[in-house]
C-alpha positions in Angstrom: 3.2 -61.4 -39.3 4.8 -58.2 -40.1 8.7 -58.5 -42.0 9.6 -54.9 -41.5 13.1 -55.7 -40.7 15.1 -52.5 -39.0 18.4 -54.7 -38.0 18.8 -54.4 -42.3 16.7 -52.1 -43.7 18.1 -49.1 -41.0 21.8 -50.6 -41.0 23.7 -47.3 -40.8 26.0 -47.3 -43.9 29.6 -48.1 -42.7 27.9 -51.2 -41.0 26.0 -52.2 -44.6 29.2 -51.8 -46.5 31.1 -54.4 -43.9 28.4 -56.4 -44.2 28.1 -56.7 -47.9 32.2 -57.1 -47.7 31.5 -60.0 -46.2 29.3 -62.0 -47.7 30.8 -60.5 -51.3 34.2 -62.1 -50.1 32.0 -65.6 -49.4 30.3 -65.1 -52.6 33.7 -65.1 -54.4 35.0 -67.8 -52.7 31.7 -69.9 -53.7 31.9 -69.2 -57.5 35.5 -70.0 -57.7 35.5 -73.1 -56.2 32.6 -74.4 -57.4 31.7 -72.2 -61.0 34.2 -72.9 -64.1 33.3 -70.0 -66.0 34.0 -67.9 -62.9 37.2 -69.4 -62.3 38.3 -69.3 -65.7 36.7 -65.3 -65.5 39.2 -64.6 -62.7 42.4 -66.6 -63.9 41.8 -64.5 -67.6 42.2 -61.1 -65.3 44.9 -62.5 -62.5 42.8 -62.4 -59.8 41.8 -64.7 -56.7 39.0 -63.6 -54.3 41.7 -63.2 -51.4 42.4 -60.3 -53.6 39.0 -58.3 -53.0 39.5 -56.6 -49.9 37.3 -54.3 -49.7 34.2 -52.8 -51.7 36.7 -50.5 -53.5 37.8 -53.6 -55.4 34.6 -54.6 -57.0 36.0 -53.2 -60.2 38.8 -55.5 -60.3 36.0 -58.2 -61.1 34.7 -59.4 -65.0 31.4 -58.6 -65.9 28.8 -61.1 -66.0 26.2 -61.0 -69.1 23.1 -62.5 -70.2 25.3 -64.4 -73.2 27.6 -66.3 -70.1 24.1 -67.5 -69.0 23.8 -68.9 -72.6 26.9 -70.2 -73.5 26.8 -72.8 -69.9 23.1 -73.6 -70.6 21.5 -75.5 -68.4 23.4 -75.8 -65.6 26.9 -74.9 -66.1 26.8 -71.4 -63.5 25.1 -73.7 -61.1 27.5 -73.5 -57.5 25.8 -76.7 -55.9 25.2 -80.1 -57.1 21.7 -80.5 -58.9 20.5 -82.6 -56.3 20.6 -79.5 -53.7 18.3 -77.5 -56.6 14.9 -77.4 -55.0 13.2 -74.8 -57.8 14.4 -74.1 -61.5 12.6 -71.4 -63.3 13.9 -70.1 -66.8 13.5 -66.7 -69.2 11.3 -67.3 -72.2 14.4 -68.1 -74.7 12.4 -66.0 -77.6 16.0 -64.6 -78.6 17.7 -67.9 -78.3 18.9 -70.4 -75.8 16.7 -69.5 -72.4 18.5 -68.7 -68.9 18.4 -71.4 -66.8 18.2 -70.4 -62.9 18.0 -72.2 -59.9 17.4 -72.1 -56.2 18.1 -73.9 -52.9 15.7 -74.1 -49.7 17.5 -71.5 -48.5 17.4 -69.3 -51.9 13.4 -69.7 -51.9 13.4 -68.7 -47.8 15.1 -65.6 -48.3 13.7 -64.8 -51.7 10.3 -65.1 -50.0 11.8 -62.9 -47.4 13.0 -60.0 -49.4 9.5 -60.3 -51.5 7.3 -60.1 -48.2 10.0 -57.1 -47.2 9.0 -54.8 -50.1 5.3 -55.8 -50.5 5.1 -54.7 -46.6 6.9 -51.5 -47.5 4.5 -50.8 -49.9 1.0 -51.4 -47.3 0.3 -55.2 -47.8 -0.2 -57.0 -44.4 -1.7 -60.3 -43.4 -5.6 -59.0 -43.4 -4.8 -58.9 -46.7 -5.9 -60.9 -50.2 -3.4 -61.0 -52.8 -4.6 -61.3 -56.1 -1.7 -62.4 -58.7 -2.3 -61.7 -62.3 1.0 -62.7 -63.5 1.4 -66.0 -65.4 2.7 -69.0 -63.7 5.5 -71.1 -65.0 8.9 -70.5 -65.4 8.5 -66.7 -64.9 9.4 -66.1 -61.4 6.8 -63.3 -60.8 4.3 -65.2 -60.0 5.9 -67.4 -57.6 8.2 -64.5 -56.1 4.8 -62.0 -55.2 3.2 -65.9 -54.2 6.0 -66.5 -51.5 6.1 -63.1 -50.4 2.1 -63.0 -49.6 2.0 -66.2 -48.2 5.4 -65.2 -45.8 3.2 -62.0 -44.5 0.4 -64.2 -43.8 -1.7 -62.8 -46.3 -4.5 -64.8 -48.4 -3.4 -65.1 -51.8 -5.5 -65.9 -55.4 -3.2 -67.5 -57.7 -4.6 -66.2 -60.7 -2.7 -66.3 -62.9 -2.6 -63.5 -66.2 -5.2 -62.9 -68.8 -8.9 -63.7 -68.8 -9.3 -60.0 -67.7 -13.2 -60.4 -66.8 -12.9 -63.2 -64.8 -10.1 -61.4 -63.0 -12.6 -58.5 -62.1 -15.0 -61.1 -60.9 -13.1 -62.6 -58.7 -11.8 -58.8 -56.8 -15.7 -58.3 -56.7 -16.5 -61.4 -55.5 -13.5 -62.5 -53.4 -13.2 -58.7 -52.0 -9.7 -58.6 -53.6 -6.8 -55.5 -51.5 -4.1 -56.2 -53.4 -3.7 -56.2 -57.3 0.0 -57.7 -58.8 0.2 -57.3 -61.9 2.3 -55.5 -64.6 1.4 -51.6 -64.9 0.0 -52.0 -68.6 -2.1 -54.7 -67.8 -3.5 -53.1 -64.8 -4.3 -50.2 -67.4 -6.1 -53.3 -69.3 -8.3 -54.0 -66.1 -9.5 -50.1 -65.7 -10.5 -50.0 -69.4 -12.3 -53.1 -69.1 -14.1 -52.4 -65.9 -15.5 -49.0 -67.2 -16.6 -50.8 -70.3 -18.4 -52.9 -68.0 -20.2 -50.1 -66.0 -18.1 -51.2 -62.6 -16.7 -48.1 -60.8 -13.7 -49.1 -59.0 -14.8 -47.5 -55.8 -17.6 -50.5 -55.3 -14.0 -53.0 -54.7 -12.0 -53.3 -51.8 -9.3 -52.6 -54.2 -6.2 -50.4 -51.9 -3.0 -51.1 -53.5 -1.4 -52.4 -56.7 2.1 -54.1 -56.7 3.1 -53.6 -60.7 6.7 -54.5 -62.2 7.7 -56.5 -65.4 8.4 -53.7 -67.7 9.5 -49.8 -67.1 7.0 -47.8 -66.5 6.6 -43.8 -66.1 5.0 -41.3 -63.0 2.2 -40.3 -65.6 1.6 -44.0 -65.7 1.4 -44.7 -62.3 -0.9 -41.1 -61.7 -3.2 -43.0 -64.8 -3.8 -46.3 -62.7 -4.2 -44.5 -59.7 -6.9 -42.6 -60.6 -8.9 -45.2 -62.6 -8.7 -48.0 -60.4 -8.8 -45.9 -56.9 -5.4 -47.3 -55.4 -1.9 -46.7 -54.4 0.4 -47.8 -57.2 3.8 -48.8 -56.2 6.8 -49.9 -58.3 8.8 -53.5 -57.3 12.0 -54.6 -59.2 13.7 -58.1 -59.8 15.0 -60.3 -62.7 15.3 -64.0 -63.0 19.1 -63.7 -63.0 20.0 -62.4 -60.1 16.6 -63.6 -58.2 13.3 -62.6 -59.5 11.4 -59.8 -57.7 12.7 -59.3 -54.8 15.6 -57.3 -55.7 13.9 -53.6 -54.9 10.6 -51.8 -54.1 9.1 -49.1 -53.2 7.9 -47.8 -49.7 4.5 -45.4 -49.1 6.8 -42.7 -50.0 6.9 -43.7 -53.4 10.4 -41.8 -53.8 12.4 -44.9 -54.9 12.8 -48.4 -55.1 15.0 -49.4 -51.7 17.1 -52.0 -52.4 17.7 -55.3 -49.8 21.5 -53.7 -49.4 22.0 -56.9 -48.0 21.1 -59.2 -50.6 22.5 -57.4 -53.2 25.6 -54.9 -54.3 24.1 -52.8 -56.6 26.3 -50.1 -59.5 25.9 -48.4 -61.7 28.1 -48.0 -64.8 28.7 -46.2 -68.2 27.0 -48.9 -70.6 29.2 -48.2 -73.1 32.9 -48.1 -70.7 31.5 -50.5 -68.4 33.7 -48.1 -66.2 32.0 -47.3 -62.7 29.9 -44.0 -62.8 29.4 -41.5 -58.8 26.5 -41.6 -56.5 23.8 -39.8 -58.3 24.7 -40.8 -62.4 22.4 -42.1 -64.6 23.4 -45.3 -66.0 23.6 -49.2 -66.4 22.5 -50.8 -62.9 25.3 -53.7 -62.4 24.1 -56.2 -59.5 26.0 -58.7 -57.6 24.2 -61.0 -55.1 25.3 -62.1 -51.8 23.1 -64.6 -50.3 22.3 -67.1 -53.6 23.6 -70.1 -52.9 22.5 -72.3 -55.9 23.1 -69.2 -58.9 25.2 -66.4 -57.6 25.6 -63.8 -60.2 28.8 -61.6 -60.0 28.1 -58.0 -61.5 25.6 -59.0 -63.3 25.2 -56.1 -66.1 21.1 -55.8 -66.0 20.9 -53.3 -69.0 18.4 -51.9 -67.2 19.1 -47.5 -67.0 18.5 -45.9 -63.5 20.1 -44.1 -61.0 20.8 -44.6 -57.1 20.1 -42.2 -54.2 22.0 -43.2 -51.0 19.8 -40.7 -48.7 17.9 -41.2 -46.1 14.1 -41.9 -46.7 11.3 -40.3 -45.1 10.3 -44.0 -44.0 13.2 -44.5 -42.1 14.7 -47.1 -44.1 18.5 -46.3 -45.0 19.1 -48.5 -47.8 19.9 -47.5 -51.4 16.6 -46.7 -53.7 17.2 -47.3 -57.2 14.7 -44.4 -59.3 12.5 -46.1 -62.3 14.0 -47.6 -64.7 14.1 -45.5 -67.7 14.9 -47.8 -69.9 17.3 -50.9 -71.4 20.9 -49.8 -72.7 19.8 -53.2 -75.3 16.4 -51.9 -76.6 17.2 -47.8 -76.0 17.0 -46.8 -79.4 19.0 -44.2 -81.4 17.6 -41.7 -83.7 19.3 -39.0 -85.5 22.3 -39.5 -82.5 19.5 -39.1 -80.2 19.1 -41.2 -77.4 15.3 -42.3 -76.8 13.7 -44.2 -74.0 10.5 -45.0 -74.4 9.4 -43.6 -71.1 10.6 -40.2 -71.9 7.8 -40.5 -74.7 5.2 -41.7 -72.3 5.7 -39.2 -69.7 4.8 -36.2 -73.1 2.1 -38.0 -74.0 0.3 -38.7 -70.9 0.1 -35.1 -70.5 -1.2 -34.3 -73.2 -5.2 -34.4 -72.7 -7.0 -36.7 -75.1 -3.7 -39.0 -74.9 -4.7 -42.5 -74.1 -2.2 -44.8 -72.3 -1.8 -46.9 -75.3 1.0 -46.2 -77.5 3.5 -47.8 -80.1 7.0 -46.2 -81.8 7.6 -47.2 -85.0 11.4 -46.8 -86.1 12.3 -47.0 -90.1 15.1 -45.4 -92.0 14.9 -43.3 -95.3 18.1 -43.1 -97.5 20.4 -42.6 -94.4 17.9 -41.0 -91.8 16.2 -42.6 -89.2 12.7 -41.6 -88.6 10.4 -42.3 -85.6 6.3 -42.4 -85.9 4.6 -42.7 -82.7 1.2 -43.8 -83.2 -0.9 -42.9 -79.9 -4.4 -43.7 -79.1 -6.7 -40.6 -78.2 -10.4 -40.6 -77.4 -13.3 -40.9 -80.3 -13.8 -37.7 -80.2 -10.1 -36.1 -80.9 -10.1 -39.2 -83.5 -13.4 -38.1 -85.0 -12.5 -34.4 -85.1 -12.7 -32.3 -87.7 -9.6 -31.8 -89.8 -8.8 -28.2 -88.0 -8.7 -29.5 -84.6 -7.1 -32.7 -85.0 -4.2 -30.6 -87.0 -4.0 -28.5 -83.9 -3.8 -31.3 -81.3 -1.1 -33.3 -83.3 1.3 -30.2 -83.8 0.9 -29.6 -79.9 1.9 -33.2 -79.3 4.8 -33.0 -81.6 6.5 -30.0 -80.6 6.3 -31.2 -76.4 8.1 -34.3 -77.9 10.5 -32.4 -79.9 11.1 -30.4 -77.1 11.7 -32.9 -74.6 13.9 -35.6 -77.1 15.5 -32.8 -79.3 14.6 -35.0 -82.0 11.6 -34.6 -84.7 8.4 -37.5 -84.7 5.6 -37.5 -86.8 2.8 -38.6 -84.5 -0.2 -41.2 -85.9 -3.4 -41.0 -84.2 -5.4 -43.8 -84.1 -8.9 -44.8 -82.9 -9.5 -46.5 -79.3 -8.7 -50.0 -79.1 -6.4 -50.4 -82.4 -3.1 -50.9 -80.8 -2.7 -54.7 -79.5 -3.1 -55.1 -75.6 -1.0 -57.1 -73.9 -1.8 -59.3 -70.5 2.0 -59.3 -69.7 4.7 -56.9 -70.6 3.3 -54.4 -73.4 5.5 -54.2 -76.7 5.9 -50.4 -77.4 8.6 -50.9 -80.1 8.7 -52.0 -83.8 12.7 -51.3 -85.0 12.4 -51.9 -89.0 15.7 -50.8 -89.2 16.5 -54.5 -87.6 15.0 -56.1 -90.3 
């Protein structure tokens, strides 16, 4: 079954924009009637969704944030009665009350829909076998990438995460295509399977499907290489649906957005004020199809851009570039802003670098000061004094050169920094503490 679907991913754009108008103006008229907080959003600012006539009018509309989720746990943004709820899944709650989400029969059809549309983008077809190392549970990943196999026709291997050499056994012995997992844990599984003695070229291994945490083009050039396969980038959050929201093509130039399913913006994180075609900013998205949890401009904190050309693919929709970062974790330093990515992408050039890596924030007196401790192989750790001086002042001026802002870098032996079988922690803030 293929779900290449040119009636919405080739819409010419006048004919997208009246057909997001539409189901915008049927998404408004849902969470008025039926969501207080929306209601009571709208009555704060004067506004009733006859008022929104045309996409222009989006910024007339309140913001909705992670701590609106919070304050009407469980079920208080819910638009239908419980009773219609065929699927609740829920964020981790580690900072606090989780977000409770939910999902009608028709929410989980077309979520399955617009998961099948990306991984088909990406190469996956029905011949074939799916192999999901995310964790099931709340966490929608699993489920979402689950749907979206099954919807394709594909075989699928609900693996589930961790228990990394059992998951290489089972793409030897089940002849595993299709890897989906996050990118630093599919950097796990290469390190593993050469510590083994397996050379990736003896599985059936073609593409990998990664998401979960941002992630850079040295990154995806690393897990290409190692593991032999076409790496390609998906994006989604519980929120607004899970994955499902964007992913890339064979072109790899983009993450195309299901225009259809969602309005996406992007916006000055510290305004909230709407930014032009091309800025780099806050993504802001607003569905159009949720029945049971519509989310009205839902500020993701994620940082990307949007490129409204046409793709070499053929597809005309929106493509969202990697996300750089969070405006909520980017840190600070010395006035500086810092993305973690923008750190990866130095070091993975760098040879000797290993993909493993960990910034450590503190502050002295009144200055902030950043140590990046980076991994490098035994025998740049086991150097002699001269050499390693020489590698770590080349490391530190291409990062001072690319953030504008100074770093003492750490090296540390091969395995020292904690792995992670889901999204990899790359941040300690002391300064928070």
């Amino acid at each position: 079954m293929s779900i290449w679907d040119p009636d919405y991913e080739c819409m010419p754009r006048e004919e997208m924009e009246q057909l997001q108008l539409e189901r915008l103006q049927a998404t408004l008229n849902r969470v008025y009637k039926n969501v207080t907080c929306y209601r009571n959003k709208f009555k704060e600012l004067g506004i009733v969704p006859e008022d929104v006539t045309s996409l222009a009018d989006l910024s007339k509309l309140p913001f909705t944030t992670k701590e609106d989720l919070r304050l009407n746990y469980p079920y208080g943004m819910f638009a239908v009665p419980l009773r219609e709820v065929v699927r609740i899944h829920s964020s981790s709650g580690t900072t606090g009350k989780p977000t409770v989400v939910g999902y009608t029969k028709q929410d989980v059809k077309v979520w399955s829909n617009l998961v099948a549309r990306f991984m088909t983008a990406a190469g996956v077809n029905h011949d074939d076998v799916v192999q999901i190392a995310f964790g099931y549970g709340l966490f929608t990943g699993a489920f979402g990438l689950h749907y979206g196999s099954e919807m394709i026709g594909a075989s699928v291997i609900p693996m589930g995460a961790g228990n990394t050499e059992k998951q290489i056994m089972i793409m030897q012995d089940y002849r595993t295509t299709a890897l989906v997992s996050t990118p630093s844990y599919a950097v796990t599984i290469a390190e593993r399977m050469e510590k083994m003695g397996i050379d990736p070229k003896s599985l059936c291994l073609k593409v990998g499907l990664f998401g979960g945490e941002p992630w850079s083009e040295a990154m995806r050039r690393e897990i290409e290489s190692r593991l032999g396969i076409s790496a390609t980038d998906n994006y989604g959050l519980s929120e607004v649906i899970g994955p499902g929201v964007a992913g890339e093509c064979q072109c790899k130039c983009g993450m195309h957005i299901s225009e259809d399913a969602f309005l996406a913006e992007i916006i000055d994180p510290d305004t909230g004020k709407t930014l032009p075609p091309g800025s780099i900013g806050e993504l802001v998205l607003t569905s159009l199809t949720k029945e049971a949890f519509p989310m009205v401009r839902y500020r993701t904190r994620d940082i990307t851009s949007l490129d409204y050309t046409k793709c070499d693919c053929g597809r005309t929709t929106v493509r969202m570039k990697k996300t750089m970062g969070r405006s909520d974790d980017m840190l600070i330093i010395k006035g500086v802003n810092v993305y973690p990515s923008q750190i990866e992408d130095v070091l993975f050039a760098v040879d000797g670098c290993q993909p493993h890596y960990q910034l450590v924030v503190d502050r002295k007196g009144a200055l902030d000061t950043l140590e990046i401790r980076i991994e490098v192989t035994e025998n740049i750790f086991f150097d002699e004094m001269k050499l390693q001086k020489a590698f770590l002042d080349n490391v530190e001026r291409r990062i001072d050169s690319v953030l504008g802002v100074g770093a003492v870098v750490k090296l540390v032996e091969p395995n020292s920094i904690p792995r992670a079988e889901g999204k990899a922690s790359r941040v300690i803030d002391n300064r928070k503490i």
